[in-house]
N, C-alpha and C positions, 0 to 999 in steps of 0.2 A: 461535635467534630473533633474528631484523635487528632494528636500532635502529627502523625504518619501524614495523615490528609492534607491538612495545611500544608505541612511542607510541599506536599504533590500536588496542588489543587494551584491550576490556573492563577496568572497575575490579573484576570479579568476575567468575566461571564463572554461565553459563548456566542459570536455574533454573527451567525451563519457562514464561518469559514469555507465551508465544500463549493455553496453557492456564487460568491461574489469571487472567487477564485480559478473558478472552472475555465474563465479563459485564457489563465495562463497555459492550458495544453496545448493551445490555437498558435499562441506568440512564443512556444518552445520550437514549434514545427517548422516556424519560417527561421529560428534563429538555428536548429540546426541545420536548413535549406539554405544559409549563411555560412557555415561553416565546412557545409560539403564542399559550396563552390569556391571558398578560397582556397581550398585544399586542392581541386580540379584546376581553376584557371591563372593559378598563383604565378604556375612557374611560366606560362604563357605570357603573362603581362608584364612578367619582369626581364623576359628577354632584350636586349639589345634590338631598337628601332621599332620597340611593340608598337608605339605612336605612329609609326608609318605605314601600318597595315589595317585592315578593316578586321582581320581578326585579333592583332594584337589590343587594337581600340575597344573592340567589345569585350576580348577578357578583361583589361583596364576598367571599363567599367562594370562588368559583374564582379569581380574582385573589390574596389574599392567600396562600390555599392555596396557591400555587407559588411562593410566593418563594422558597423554595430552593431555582429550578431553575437561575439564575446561579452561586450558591457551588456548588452540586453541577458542574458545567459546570467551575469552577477548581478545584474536588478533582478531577474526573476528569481535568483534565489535568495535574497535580501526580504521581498516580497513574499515570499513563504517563511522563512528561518526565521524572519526579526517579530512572527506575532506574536504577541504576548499571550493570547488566548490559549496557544498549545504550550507553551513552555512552565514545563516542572520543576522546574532550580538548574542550576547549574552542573551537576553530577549525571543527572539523569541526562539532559541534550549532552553534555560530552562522550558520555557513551554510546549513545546512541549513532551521534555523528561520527566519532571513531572509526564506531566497525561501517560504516560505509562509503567513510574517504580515507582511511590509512589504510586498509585490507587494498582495494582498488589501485590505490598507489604504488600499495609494493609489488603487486601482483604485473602491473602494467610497468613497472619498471624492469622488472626482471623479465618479461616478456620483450620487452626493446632492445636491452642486453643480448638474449639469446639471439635475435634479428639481429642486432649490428655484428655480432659475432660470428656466428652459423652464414646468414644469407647475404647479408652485407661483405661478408668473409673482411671484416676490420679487427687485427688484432686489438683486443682491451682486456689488461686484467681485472678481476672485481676487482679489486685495490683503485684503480683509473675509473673504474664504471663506478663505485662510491662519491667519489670525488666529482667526480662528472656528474650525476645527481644533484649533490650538496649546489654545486655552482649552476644549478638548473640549465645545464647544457648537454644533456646524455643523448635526448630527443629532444625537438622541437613540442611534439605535440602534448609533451608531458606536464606543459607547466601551467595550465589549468587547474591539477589536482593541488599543487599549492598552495595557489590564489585559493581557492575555494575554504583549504584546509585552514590557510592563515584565516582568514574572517569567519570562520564556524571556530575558531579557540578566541577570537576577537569580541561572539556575537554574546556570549553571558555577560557581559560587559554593558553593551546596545540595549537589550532586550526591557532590561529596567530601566533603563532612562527613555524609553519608545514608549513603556507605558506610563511612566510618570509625562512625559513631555508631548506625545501625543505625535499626527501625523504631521505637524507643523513646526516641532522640535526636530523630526527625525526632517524633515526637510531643510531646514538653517542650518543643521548640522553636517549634512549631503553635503552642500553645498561650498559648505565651508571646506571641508575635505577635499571636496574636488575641486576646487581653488588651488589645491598646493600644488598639483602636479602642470595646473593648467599655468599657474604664475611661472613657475622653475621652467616649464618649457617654452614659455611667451619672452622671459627675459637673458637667455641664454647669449645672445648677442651683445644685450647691451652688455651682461656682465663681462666678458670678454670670457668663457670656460665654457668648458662643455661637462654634460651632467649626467651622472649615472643616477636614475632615480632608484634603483635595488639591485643589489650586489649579489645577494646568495636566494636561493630559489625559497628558504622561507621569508624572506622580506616582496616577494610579489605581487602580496596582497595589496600590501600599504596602498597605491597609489590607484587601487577599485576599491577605496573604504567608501569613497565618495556616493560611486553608484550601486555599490550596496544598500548604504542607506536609503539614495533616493529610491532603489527599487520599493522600500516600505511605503515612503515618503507618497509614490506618485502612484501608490493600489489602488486607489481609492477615486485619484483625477478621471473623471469621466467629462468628455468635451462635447458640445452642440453647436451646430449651427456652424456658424463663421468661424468662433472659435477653433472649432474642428475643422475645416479648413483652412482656414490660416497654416495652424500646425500642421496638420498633415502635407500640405502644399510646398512649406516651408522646410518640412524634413527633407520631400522630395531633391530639392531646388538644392538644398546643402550636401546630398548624395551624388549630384551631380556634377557639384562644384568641387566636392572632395575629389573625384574623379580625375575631373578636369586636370585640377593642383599637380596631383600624385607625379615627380618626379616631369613637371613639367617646364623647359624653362621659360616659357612664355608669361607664366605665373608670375605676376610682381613679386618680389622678394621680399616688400614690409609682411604680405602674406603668410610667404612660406617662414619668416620669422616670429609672427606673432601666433599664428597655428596651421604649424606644419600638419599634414597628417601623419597622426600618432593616437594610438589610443589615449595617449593624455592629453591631446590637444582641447581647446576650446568647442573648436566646429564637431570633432565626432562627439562631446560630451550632449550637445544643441542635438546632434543627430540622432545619438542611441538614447537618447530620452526623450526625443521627438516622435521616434519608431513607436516604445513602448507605450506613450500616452496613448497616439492614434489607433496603434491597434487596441488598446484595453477599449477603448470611446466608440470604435466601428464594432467590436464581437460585444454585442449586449449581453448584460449581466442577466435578464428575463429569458435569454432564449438557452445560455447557457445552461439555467437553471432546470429548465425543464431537460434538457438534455441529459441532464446529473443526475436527474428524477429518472429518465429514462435506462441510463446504465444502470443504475443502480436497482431496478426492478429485474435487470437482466442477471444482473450478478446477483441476484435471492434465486432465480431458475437456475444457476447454474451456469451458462451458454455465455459466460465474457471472461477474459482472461484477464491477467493481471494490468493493473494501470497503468498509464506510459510513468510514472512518477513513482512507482514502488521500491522503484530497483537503482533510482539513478540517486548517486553522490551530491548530486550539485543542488538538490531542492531540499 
C-alpha cells in the first residue's frame, strides 16, 4: 500500500453503508413534509386569536407538530457526514463539502437579494445586503446553509474521535453538547438575563452540535416491542404538548421556563430524537435493503434518475 492510499483509505473497513442507511430517504421526506408546512401554516398560527378558532388551532398544531423537522434534517446529516467508513482526511471532505454548501449559499443569497430588491421592491445596497447576511438576517430561510456549513468545517474534528470512540462516545458527547443550550435556556429566569445563544449567522451551528452528533450517535438505535412504543407514543404525546404550550397562557409557567418551546429546549431535543429513533425502528433496515438492491438494478438499465441525496447540501 503507497503512502497516496493510506492517506485516502478509509478510518475503518466498509460496513454496508448503502444498506443500513437507505432509510434515511423515508425520514428526509417527512422532515421535508415538516418543513413545507411550517412555512404554509406558520403565518396562520401566529396570528392574533389563532387559539380561538378551529383553524387557527389546527395550524397551531401542524406548525408546532413539525418542529422537529430542522433537528431531524441536522441528525440526518450528522448520520451520514460523521461515518468514518467514507471519510478520506480532512482536505478531501472540505472540498468536497465546499463546493456543495458554499456554491448554494452564495447562489441563494443572492437570489434573495434580487427578490427583496426587484419583487419585494425594498430598497438594499449590497453594502446592507453583505451585512445582513453576516448577521444572518437577509432572509429567514437562509440560515440553514450556515448551520450545516458551521458543522461540516466542525465535522474533521468529530469524525476521528467517532471512530476512535465509537457510537457510545458519539452519544455522551451529543448529549453533553446538547445540554448547553438546553441548561442556558432552562435557567434564564433564574439568572435573572436574557440570552443570545449566536450572534452572527456563522456561529448557528454551535447550539445543533448536539444533534449532530446524536444523529450518528442514534443510526444504529433500532427499537422493539414496548420499547418502540413507549417512544413512539411518547414523541407523539410531547408533539402534542408542545402544541398545546406554544404561546399559551394557560401553560404553567415553571413550564414555559424550564422548556419553552424552542429548538433548544429540552422537550423538542426528547422530541426530534424521538421522531428519528421511531422512524429508523418502524422503516426496516431488511426491507430497505432489498429496495436499494432494487434501484440499484434499475439504475445498471438505465431507467432511474438521480438520487434524492446527490444533489443536496445537507447530507
Amino acid at each position: 500500500m503507497t503512502a497516496d492510499t493510506r492517506r485516502s483509505a478509509p478510518l475503518h473497513g466498509s460496513t454496508g453503508h448503502d444498506a443500513s442507511t437507505a432509510w434515511i430517504s423515508w425520514l428526509r421526506v417527512v422532515a421535508i413534509a415538516g418543513v413545507v408546512t411550517i412555512h404554509t401554516v406558520g403565518g396562520t398560527a401566529s396570528m392574533p386569536g389563532a387559539r380561538e378558532t378551529v383553524r387557527g388551532q389546527a395550524a397551531i398544531l401542524l406548525d408546532i407538530g413539525a418542529i422537529f423537522a430542522v433537528p431531524v434534517f441536522v441528525m440526518i446529516s450528522g448520520a451520514l457526514v460523521l461515518d468514518p467508513t467514507r471519510y478520506r482526511g480532512a482536505q478531501a471532505f472540505l472540498r468536497r463539502r465546499i463546493w456543495r454548501i458554499v456554491v448554494p449559499l452564495v447562489v441563494w443569497h443572492l437570489w434573495y437579494y434580487v427578490l427583496i430588491v426587484v419583487v419585494m421592491d425594498v430598497p438594499m445596497t449590497p453594502k446592507a445586503a453583505l451585512v445582513a447576511a453576516i448577521n444572518g438576517n437577509l432572509y429567514s430561510a437562509l440560515y440553514f446553509f450556515w448551520i450545516v456549513l458551521g458543522l461540516s468545517l466542525i465535522a474533521p474534528v468529530l469524525i476521528p474521535f467517532i471512530a476512535d470512540s465509537g457510537a457510545k462516545g458519539a452519544l455522551v458527547a451529543g448529549l453533553g453538547f446538547a445540554a448547553i443550550p438546553v441548561v442556558t435556556i432552562a435557567t434564564m429566569r433564574l439568572r435573572g438575563v436574557s440570552t443570545v445563544l449566536t450572534d452572527l449567522a456563522w456561529t448557528w451551528w454551535l447550539p445543533y452540535l448536539g444533534f449532530f452528533l446524536l444523529g450518528w450517535a442514534c443510526r444504529g438505535a433500532l427499537l422493539h416491542g414496548w420499547s418502540l412504543a413507549v417512544v413512539g407514543l411518547g414523541s407523539t404525546a410531547l408533539g402534542f404538548t408542545l402544541a398545546w404550550q406554544w404561546r399559551n397562557p394557560e401553560a404553567p409557567s415553571w413550564l414555559q421556563t424550564i422548556s419553552p418551546v424552542s429548538y433548544y429546549s429540552l422537550s423538542v431535543l426528547l422530541y426530534s430524537t424521538g421522531v428519528f429513533v421511531t422512524a429508523h425502528s418502524l422503516v426496516r433496515p431488511a426491507a430497505c435493503s432489498r429496495r436499494s438492491r432494487g434501484r440499484a438494478r434499475r439504475r445498471w438499465d438505465g431507467s432511474s434518475g438521480t438520487p434524492l441525496s446527490a444533489s443536496s447540501p445537507f447530507t
